[in-house]
PLY file of the C-alpha trace (Angstrom):
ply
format ascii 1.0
element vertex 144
property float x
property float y
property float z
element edge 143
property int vertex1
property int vertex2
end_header
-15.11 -12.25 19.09
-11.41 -11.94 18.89
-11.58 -13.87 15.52
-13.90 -11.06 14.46
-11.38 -8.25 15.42
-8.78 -10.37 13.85
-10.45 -10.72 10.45
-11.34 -7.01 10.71
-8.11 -6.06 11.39
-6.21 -7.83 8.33
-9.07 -6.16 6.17
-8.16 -2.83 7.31
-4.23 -3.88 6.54
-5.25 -4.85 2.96
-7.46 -1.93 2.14
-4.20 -0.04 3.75
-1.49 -1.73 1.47
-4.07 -1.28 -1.38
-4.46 2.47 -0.55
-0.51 2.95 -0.56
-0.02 0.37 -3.91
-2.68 2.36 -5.48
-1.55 5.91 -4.86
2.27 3.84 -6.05
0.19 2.93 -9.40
-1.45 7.00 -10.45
2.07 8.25 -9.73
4.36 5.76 -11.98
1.15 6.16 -14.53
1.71 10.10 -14.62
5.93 9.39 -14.84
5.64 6.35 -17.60
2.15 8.11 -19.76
0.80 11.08 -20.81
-1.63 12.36 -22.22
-5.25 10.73 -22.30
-4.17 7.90 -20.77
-2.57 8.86 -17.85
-5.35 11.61 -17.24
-8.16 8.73 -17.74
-6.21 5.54 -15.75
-5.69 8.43 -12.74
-9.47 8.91 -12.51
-10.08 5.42 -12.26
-7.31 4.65 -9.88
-8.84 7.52 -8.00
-11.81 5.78 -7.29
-10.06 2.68 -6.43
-8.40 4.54 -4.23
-11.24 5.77 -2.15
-12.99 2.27 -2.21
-9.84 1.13 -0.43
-10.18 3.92 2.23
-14.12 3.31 2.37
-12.93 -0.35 2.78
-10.54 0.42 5.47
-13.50 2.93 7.64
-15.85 -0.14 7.27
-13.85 -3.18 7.08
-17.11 -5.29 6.67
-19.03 -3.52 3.38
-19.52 -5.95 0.78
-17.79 -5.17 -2.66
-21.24 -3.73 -4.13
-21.66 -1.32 -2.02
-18.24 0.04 -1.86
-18.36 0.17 -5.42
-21.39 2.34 -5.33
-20.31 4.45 -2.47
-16.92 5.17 -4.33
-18.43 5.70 -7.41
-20.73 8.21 -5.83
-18.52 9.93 -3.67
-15.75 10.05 -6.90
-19.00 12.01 -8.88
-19.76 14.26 -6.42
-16.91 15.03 -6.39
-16.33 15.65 -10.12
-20.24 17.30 -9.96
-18.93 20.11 -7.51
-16.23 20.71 -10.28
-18.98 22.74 -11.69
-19.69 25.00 -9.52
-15.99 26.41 -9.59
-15.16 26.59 -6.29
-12.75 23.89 -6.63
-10.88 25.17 -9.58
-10.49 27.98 -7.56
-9.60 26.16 -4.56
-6.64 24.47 -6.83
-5.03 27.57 -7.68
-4.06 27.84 -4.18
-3.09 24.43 -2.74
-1.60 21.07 -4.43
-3.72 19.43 -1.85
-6.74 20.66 -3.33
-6.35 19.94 -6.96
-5.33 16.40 -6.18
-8.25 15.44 -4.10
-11.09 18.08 -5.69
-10.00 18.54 -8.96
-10.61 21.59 -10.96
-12.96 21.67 -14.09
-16.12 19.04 -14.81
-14.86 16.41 -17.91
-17.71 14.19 -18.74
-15.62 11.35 -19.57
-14.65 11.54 -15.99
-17.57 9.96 -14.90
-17.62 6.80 -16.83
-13.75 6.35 -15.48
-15.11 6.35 -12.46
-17.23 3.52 -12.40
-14.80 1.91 -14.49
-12.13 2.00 -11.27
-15.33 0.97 -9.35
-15.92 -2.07 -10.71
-12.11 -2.86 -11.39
-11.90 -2.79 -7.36
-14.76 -4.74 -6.74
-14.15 -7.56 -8.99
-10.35 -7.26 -6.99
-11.91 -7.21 -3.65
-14.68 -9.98 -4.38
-11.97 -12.39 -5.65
-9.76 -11.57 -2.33
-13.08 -12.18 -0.51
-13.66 -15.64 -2.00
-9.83 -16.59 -1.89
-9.33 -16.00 2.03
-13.30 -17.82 2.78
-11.82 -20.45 0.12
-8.18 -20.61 2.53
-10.36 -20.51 5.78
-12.22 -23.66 4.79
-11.17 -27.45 5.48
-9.24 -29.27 2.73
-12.65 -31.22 1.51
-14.66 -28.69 1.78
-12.15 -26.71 -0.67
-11.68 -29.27 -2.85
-15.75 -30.04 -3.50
-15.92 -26.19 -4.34
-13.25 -26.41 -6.97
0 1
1 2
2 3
3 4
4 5
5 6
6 7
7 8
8 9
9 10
10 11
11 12
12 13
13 14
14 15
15 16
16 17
17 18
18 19
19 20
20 21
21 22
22 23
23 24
24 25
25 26
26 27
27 28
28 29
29 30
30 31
31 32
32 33
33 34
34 35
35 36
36 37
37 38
38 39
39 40
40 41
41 42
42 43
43 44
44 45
45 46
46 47
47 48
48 49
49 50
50 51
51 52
52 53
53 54
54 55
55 56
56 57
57 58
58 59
59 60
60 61
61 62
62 63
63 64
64 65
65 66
66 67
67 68
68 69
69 70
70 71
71 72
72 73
73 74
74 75
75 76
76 77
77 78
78 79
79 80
80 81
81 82
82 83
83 84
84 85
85 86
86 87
87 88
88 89
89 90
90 91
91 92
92 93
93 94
94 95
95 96
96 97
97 98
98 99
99 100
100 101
101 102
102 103
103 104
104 105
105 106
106 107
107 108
108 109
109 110
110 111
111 112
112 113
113 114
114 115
115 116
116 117
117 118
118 119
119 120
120 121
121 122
122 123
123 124
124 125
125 126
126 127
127 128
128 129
129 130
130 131
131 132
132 133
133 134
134 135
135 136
136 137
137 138
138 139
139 140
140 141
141 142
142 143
């Protein structure tokens, strides 16, 4: 049981650091780009960003389904856009622009699933890595 809390626990670290590293990576995208590219890499980072804080709720969902759940949470999101309340929500706070957003961009969604599956494929190779590291010497070296 305590190996359980244990292995929970450094997931919740990682999906922590990767929280932090990713909010490090959409703000020194938005100093060193402009443009397209910084809008665009800051909507996928934005999903990677909740899949780490989905991650670090529920240390034990498997990379698919925090893919689909931050996917789905980053277009609902982006679908409330057009209803207007939060473009009029980000005239009045920071807070709210940066998490809500202001007007629907239908580009927006496919960067979305793009950061999706950029932090799945991330979090499945971390996944095999640490079983891979857990395992006896023979036992790793008949898998590779």
């Amino acid at each position: 049981m305590d190996d359980l809390r244990g292995r929970r626990r450094a997931v919740r670290g990682a999906a922590a650091v990767a929280a932090v590293l990713t909010v490090g990576a959409g703000l020194g995208v938005r100093t060193v780009a402009g443009g397209e590219v910084a809008k665009y890499a800051g909507d996928a980072l934005y999903t990677v960003l909740l899949y780490a804080l989905l991650v670090l709720v529920a240390p034990r969902l498997r990379p698919p389904v925090a893919a689909v759940a931050a996917a789905g949470l980053s277009w609902a999101v982006e679908l409330f856009q057009l209803t207007g309340v939060p473009d009029d929500l980000a005239r009045r706070s920071v807070l709210a622009r940066l998490v809500l957003g202001s007007t629907f961009n239908p580009p927006d969604l496919f960067w979305y699933l793009v950061g999706a599956g950029l932090a799945a494929l991330v979090h499945t190779g971390v996944r095999a890595g640490t079983r891979a590291a857990g395992r006896p010497d023979a036992v790793r070296r008949a898998i590779d």
